[in-house]
VOPAGU-2260 file (C-alpha; in pm, 1 decimal, decimal comma):
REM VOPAGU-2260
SITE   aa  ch    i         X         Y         Z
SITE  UNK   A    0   10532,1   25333,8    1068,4
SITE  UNK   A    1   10866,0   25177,1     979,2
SITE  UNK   A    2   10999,4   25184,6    1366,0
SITE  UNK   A    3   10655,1   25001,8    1421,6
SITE  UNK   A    4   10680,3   24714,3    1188,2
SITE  UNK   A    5   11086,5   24680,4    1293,0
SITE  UNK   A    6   10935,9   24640,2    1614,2
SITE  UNK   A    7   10655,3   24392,2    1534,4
SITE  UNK   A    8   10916,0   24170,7    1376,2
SITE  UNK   A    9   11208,6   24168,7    1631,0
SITE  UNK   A   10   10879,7   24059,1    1848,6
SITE  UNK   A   11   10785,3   23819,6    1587,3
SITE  UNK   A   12   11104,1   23699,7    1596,6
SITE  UNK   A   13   11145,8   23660,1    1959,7
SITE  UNK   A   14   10855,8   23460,0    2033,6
SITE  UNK   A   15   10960,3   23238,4    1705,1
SITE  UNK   A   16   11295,3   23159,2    1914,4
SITE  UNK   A   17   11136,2   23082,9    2240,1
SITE  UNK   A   18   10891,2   22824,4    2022,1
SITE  UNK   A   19   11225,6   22708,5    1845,7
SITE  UNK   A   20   11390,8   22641,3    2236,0
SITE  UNK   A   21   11115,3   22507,4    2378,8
SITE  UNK   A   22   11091,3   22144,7    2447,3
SITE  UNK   A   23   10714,3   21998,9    2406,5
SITE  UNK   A   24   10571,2   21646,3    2516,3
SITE  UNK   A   25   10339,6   21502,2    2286,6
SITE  UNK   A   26   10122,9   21250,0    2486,4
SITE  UNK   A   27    9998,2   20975,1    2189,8
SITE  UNK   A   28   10130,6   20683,3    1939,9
SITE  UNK   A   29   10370,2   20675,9    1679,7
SITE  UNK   A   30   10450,0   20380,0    1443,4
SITE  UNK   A   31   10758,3   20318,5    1267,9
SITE  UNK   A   32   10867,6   20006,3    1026,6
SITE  UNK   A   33   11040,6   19707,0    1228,5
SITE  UNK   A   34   11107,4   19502,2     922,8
SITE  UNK   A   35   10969,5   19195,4     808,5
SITE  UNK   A   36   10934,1   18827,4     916,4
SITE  UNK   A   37   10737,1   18549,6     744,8
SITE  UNK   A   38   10635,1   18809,7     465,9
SITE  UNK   A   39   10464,6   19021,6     687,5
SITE  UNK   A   40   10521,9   19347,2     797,7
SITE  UNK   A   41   10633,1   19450,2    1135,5
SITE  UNK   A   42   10604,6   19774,3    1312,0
SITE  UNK   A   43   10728,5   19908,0    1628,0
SITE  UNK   A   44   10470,4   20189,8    1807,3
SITE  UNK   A   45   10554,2   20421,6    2054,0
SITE  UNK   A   46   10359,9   20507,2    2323,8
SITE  UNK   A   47   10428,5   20844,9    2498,0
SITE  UNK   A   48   10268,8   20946,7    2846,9
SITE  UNK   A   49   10191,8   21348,3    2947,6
SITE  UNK   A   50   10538,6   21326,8    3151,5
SITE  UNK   A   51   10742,4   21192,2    2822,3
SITE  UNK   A   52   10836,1   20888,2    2966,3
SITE  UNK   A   53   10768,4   20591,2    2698,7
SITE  UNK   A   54   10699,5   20191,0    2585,2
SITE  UNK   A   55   10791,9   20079,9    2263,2
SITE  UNK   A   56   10624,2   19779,9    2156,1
SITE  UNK   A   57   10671,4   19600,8    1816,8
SITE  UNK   A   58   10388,3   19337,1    1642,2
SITE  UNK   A   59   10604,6   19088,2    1615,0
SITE  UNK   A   60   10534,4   18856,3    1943,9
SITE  UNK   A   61   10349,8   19217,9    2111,8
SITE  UNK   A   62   10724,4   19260,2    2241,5
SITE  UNK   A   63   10832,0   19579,6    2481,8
SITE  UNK   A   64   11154,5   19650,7    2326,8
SITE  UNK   A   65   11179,6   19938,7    2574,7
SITE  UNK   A   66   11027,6   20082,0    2852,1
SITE  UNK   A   67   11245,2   20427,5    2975,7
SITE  UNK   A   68   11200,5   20642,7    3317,1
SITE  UNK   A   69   11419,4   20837,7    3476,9
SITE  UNK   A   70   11602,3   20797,9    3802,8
SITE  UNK   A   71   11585,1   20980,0    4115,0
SITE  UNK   A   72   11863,7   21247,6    3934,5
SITE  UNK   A   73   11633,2   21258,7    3642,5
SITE  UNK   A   74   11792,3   21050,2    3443,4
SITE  UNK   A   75   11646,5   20873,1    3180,9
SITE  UNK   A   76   11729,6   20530,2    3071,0
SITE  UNK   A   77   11504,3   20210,5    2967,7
SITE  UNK   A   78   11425,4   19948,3    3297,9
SITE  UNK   A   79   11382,5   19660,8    3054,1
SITE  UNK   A   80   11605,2   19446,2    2842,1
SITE  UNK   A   81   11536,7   19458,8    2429,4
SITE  UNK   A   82   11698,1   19511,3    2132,7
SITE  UNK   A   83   11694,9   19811,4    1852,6
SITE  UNK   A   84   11637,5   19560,9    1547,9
SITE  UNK   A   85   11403,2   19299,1    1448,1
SITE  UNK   A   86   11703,5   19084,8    1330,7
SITE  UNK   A   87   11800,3   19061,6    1705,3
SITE  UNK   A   88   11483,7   18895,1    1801,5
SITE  UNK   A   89   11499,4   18618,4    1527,6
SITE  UNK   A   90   11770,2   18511,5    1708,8
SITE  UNK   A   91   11550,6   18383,5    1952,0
SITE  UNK   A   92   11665,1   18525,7    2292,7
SITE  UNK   A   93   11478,5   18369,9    2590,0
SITE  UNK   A   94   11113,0   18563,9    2573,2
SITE  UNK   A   95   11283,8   18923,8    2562,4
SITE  UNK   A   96   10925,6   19153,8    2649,8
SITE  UNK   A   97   10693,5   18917,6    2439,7
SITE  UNK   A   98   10351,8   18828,3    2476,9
SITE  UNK   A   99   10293,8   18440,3    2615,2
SITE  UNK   A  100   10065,1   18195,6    2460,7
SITE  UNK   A  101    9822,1   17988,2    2469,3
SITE  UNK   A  102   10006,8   17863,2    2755,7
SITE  UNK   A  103   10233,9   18064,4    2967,6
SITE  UNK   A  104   10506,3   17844,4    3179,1
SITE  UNK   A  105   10549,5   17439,4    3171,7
SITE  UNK   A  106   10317,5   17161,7    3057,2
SITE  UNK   A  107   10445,6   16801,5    3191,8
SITE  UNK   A  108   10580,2   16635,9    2892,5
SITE  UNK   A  109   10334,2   16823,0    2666,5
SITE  UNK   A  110   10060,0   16633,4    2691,5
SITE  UNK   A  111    9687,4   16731,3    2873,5
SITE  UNK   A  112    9399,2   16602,7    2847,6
SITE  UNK   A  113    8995,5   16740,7    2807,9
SITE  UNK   A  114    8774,9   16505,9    2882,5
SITE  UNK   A  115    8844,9   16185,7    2720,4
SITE  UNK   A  116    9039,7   16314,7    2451,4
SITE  UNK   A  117    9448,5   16326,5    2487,3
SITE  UNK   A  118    9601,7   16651,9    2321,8
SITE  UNK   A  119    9998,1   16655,3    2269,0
SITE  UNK   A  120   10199,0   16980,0    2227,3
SITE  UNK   A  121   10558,5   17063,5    2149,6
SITE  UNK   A  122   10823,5   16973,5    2429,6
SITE  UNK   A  123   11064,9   17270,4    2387,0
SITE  UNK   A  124   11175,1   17248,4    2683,4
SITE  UNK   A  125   11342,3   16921,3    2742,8
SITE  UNK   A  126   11038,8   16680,8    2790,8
SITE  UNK   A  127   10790,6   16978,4    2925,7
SITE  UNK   A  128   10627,6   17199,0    2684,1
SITE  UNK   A  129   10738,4   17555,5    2758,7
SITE  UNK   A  130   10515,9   17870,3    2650,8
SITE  UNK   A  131   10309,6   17786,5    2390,3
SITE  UNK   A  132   10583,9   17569,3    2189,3
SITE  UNK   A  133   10794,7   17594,6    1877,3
SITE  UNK   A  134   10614,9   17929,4    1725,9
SITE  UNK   A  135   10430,9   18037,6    2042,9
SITE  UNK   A  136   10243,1   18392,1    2028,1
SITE  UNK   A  137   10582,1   18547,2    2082,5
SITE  UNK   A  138   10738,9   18460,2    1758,7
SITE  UNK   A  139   10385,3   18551,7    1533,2
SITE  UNK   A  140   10322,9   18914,7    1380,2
SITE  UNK   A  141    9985,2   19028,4    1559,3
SITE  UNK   A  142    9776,9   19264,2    1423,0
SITE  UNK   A  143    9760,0   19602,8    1550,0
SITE  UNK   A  144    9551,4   19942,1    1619,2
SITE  UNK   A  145    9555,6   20227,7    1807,4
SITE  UNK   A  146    9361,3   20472,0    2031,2
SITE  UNK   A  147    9552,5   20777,0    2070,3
SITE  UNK   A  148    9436,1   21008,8    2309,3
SITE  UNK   A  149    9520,6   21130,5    2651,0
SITE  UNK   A  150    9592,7   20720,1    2773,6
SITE  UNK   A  151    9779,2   20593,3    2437,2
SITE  UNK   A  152    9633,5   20245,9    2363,8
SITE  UNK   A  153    9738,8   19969,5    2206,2
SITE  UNK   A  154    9562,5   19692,0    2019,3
SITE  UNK   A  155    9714,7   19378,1    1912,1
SITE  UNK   A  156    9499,7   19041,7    1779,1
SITE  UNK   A  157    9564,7   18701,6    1695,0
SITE  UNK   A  158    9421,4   18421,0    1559,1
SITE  UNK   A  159    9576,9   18113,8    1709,2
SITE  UNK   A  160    9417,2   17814,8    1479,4
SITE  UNK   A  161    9284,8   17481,5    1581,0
SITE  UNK   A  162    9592,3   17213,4    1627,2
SITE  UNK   A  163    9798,0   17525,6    1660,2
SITE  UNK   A  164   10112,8   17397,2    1861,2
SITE  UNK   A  165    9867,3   17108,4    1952,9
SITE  UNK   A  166    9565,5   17289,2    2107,9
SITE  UNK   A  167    9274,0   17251,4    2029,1
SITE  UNK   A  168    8988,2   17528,4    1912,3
SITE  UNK   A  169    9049,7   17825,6    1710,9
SITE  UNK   A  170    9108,7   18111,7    1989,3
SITE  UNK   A  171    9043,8   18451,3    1913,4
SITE  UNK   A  172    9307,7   18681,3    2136,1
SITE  UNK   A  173    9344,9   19050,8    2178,1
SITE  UNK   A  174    9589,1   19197,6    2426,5
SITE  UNK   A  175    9544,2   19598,2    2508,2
SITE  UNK   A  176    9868,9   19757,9    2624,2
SITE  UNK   A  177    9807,4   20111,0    2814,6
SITE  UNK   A  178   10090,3   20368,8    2908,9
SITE  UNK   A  179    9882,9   20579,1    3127,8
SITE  UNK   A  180    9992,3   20958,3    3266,3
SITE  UNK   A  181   10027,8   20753,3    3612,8
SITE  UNK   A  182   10325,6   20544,3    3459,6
SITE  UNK   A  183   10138,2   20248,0    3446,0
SITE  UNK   A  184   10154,2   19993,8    3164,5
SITE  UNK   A  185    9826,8   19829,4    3156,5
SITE  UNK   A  186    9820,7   19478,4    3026,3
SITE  UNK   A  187    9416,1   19382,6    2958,1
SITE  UNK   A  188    9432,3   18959,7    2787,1
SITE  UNK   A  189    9096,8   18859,7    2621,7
SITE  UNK   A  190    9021,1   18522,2    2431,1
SITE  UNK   A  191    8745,9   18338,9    2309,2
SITE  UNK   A  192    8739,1   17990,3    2153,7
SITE  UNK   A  193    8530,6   17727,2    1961,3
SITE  UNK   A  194    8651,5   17417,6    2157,4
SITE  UNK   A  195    8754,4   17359,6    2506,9
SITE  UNK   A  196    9112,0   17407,3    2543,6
SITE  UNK   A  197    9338,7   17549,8    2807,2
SITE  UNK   A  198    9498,0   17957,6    2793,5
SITE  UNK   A  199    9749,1   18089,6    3043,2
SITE  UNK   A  200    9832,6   18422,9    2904,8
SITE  UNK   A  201   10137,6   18666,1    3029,1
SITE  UNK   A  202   10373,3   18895,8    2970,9
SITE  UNK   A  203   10741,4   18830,4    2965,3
SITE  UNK   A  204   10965,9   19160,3    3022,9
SITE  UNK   A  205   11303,1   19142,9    3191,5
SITE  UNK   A  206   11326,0   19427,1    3447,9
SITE  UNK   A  207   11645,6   19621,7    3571,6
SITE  UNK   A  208   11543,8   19884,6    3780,5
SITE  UNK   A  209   11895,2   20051,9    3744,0
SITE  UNK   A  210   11864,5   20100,5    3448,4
SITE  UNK   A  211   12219,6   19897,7    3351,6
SITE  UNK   A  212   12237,3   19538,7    3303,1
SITE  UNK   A  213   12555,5   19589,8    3425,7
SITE  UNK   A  214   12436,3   19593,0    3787,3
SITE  UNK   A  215   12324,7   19284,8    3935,8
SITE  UNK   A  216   11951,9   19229,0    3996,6
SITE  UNK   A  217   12077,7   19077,0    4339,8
SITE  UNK   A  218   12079,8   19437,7    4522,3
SITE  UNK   A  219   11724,5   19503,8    4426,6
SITE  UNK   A  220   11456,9   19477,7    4700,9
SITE  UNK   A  221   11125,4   19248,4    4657,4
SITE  UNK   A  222   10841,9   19199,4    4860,1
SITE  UNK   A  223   10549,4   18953,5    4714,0
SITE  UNK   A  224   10242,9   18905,1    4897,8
SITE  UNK   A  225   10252,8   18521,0    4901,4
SITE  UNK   A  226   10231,0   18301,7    5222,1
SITE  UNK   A  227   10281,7   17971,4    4976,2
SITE  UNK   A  228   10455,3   17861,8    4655,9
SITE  UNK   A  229   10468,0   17568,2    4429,7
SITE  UNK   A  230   10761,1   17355,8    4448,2
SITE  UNK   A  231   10891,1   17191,6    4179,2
SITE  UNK   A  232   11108,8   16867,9    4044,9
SITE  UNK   A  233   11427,5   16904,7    3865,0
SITE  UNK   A  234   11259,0   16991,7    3568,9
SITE  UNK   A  235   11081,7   17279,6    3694,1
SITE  UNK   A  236   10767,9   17070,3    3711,6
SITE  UNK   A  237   10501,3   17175,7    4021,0
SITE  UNK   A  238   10490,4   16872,5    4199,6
SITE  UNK   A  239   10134,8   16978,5    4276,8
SITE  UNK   A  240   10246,7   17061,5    4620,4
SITE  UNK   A  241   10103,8   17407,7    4789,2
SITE  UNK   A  242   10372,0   17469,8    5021,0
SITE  UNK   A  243   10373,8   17740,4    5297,1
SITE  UNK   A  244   10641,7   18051,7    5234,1
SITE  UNK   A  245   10783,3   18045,7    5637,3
SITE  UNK   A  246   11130,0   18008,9    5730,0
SITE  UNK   A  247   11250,9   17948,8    5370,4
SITE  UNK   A  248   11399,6   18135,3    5137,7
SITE  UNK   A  249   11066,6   18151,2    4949,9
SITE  UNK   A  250   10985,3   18433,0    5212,1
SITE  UNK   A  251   10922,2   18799,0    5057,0
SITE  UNK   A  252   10632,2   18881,5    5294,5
SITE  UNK   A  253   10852,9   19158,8    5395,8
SITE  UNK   A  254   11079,6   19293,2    5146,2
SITE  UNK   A  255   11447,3   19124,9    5110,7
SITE  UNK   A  256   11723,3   19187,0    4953,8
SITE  UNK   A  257   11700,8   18926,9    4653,9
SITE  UNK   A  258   12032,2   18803,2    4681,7
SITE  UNK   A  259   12020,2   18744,6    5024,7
SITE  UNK   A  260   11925,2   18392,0    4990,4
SITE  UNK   A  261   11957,0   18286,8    4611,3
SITE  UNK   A  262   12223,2   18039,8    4637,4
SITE  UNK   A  263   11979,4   17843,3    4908,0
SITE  UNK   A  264   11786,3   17804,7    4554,4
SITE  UNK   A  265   11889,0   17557,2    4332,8
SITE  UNK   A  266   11984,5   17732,7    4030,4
SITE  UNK   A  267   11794,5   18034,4    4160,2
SITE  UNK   A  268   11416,0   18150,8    4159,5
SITE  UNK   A  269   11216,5   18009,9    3890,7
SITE  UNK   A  270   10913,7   17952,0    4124,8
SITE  UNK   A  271   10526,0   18056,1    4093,9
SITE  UNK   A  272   10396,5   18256,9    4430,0
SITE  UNK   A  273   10023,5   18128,9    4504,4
SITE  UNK   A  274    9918,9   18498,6    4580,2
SITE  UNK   A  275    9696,2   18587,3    4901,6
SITE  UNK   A  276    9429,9   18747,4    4694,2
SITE  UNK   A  277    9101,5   18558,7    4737,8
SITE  UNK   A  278    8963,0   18690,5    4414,3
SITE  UNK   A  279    8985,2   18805,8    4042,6
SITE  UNK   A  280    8985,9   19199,3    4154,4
SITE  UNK   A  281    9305,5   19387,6    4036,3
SITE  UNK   A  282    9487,4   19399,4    4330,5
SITE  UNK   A  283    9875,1   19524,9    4379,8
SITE  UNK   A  284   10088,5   19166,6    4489,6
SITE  UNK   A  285   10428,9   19234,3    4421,2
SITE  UNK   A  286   10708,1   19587,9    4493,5
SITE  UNK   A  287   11067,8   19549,1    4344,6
SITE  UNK   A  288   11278,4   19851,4    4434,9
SITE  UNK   A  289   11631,8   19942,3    4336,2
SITE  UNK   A  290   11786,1   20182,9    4589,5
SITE  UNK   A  291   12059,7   20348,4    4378,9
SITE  UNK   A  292   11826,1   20439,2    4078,2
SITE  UNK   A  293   11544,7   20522,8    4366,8
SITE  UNK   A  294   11291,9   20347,3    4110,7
SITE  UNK   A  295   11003,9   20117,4    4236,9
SITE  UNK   A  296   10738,6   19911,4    4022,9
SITE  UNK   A  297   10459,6   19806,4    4231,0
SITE  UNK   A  298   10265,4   19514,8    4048,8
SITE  UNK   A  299    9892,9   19466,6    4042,0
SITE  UNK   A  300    9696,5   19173,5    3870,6
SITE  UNK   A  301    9339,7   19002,7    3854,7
SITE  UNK   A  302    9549,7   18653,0    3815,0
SITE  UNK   A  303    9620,3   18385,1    4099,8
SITE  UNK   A  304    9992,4   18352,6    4083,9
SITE  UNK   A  305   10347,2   18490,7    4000,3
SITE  UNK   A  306   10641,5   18384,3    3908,5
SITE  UNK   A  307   10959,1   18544,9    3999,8
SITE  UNK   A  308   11270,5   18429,1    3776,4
SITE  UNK   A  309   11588,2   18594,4    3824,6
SITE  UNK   A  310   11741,2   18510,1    3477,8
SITE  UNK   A  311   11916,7   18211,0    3581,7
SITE  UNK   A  312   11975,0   18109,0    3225,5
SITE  UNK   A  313   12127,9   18427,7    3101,8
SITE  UNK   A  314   12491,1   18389,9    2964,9
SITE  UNK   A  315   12609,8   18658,7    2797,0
SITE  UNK   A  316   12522,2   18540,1    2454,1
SITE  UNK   A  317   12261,9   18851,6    2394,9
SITE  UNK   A  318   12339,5   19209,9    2362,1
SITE  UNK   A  319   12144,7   19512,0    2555,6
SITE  UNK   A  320   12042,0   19779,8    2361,6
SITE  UNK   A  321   12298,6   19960,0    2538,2
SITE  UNK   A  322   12572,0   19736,9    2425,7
SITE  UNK   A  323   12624,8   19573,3    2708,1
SITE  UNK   A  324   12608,1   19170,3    2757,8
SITE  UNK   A  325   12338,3   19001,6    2917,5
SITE  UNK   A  326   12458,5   18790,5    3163,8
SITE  UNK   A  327   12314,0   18569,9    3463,8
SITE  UNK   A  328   12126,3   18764,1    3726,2
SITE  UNK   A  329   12149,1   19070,9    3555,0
SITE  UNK   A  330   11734,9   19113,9    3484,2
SITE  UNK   A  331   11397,6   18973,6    3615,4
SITE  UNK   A  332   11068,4   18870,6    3532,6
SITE  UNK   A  333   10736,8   18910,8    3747,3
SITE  UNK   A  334   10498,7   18725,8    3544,3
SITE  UNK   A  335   10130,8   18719,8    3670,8
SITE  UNK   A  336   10002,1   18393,0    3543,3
SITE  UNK   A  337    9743,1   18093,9    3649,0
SITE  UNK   A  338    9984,8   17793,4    3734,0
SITE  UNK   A  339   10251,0   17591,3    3551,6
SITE  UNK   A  340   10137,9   17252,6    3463,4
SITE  UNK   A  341    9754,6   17329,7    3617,3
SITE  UNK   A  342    9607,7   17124,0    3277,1
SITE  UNK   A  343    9712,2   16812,5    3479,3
SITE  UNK   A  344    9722,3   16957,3    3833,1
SITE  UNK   A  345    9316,2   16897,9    3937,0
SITE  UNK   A  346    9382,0   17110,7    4277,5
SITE  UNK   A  347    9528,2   17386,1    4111,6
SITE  UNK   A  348    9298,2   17673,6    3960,2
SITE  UNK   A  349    9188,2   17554,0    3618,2
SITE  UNK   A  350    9265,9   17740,8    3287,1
SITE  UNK   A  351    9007,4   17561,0    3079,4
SITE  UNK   A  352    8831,4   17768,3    2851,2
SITE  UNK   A  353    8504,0   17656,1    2719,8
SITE  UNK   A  354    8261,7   17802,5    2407,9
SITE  UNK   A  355    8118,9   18102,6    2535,4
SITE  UNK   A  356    8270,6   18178,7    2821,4
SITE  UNK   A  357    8567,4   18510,8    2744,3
SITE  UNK   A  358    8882,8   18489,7    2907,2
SITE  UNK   A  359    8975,1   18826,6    3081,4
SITE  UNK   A  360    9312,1   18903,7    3268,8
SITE  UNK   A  361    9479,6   19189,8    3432,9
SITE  UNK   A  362    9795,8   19322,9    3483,5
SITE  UNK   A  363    9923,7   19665,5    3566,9
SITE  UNK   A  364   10326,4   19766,2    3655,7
SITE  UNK   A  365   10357,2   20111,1    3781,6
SITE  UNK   A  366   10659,5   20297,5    3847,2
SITE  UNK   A  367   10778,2   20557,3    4072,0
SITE  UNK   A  368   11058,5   20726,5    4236,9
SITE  UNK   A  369   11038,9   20593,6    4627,1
């Protein structure tokens, strides 16, 4: 009886050290305190997918602070720019990962009008008003909740009020962020509002496929599926122009090397893509690929256009979380969008959004090893 029980313990005991060695992938949410900013709480959720790989996204502005997936060695490491502390982000870096709104990208010297009436917004941006203004939704604490389940989900809402930043209508917004077991974050925008008034939502992550803001974004690969572009005036204005993609460095129709013709680019690519799509279905437009880290993000959206920046404005002031500085050409943005300036461009797609009608938008990056 006593060699039994010896035995059922040492047994006991073994299994209890394979549990103890065993590493186990929770797929689901967690939520952690990120401080506080106009005497509000802020939190910063994790979002874990069946394969471990994650998103971290904090309330304040719906920011990614993180995004990590490993290399073709395995090797884990974050493909986005952000910061560790909420401190970091009051310093007001250049739309690290936030959330974009009401207006994502450049209003001619702020002002639009709807119907007769003449609405004027913030010009933070020399004479142009640049995403949403002073306090756009990137610097406001949304509200948040979860779905935690096999796809972790999250919710975040705002209230924007009437005269917000100069709009008008109260607009009702809710933004869904999905990590699915695919490695796709899913990006769903919904709004509603009371008054006519235009919305251009969008997302605003910087991407280095490395993995290392040390590398260059120049060596990465990009194809987008764009035959035209908008040009624009030394402000970074559309001049309303639609102009075709061929024989000009606006060409990714076949995936280049994006450094092969920056410096034919004044000051780089700052430019919205008028995408080929011919309708709102979600539809994959853009591929950027880095061939040392072996990582690709293909890019599929409901919206009409992109724009491709390639962090011309970075300096070196900021700090990865890594350490490391953040200097010019060193991360990306994709963002799917309707047009700069569109309030006051009549041939571009409008933005208007009336009483009862619900704003709906689509964007999905999805990674993989090529």
């Amino acid at each position: 009886m006593k060699q039994r029980l010896m035995i059922a313990m040492a047994i006991a005991i073994t299994i209890a050290g394979c549990k103890g060695t065993k590493t186990e992938t929770r797929t689901g949410i967690t939520k952690a305190a990120f401080g506080t900013v106009d005497g509000k709480d802020v939190s910063l959720y994790t979002l874990t997918n069946s394969k471990g790989n994650q998103v971290k996204i904090t309330t304040y502005g719906g920011i990614v602070t993180s995004w990590t997936f490993p290399d073709k060695a395995g090797k884990k490491e974050s493909i986005l720019v952000g910061f560790d502390s909420l401190n970091q982000y009051l310093q007001k870096p250049p739309y690290f990962g936030a959330l974009i709104g009401r207006y994502g990208n450049r209003i001619a010297n702020g002002k639009f009008k709807i119907d007769t009436a003449t609405y004027t917004l913030a010009t933070n941006d020399g004479k142009n008003h640049l995403h949403g203004g002073n306090k756009g939704f990137d610097k406001v604490v949304w509200d948040a909740a979860t779905v935690n389940d096999t796809t972790p989900t999250l919710l975040l809402s705002y209230s924007s009020k009437d005269g917000e930043e100069g709009y008008p209508g109260n607009l009702k917004v809710n933004v869904r962020y999905t990590l699915t077991n695919e490695d796709e974050l899913e990006i769903a925008y919904n709004a509603e509002t009371d008054k006519p008034t235009y919305v251009n939502l969008t997302q605003h992550n910087y991407y280095n496929l490395s993995g290392d803001v040390n590398n260059t974004i120049l060596n990465e690969n990009l194809f987008i599926d764009a035959d035209h572009f908008t040009p624009v005036d030394s402000t970074l204005i559309p001049t309303g122009e639609i102009k075709s993609v061929k024989g000009l460095p606006f060409d990714f129709t076949k995936a280049e090397k994006i450094g092969a013709r920056i410096d034919s680019v004044k000051g780089g690519y700052d430019h919205n893509w008028v995408l080929n799509k011919k309708d709102t279905s979600l539809t994959m437009v853009a591929t950027l690929s880095d061939a040392t880290s072996g990582r690709k993000m293909d890019v599929y959206t409901t919206e009409p256009g992109l724009q491709f920046y390639t962090g011309n404005f970075l300096d070196g002031k900021f700090i990865n979380h890594d350490g490391k500085s953040i200097k010019q050409h060193t991360a990306l943005c994709l963002e799917t969008q309707h047009f700069p300036n569109s309030p006051n461009q009549p041939n571009f797609p409008t933005t208007l959004l009336k009483p009862g009608q619900k704003y709906h938008t689509v964007t999905k990056y999805k990674l993989s090893i090529q």
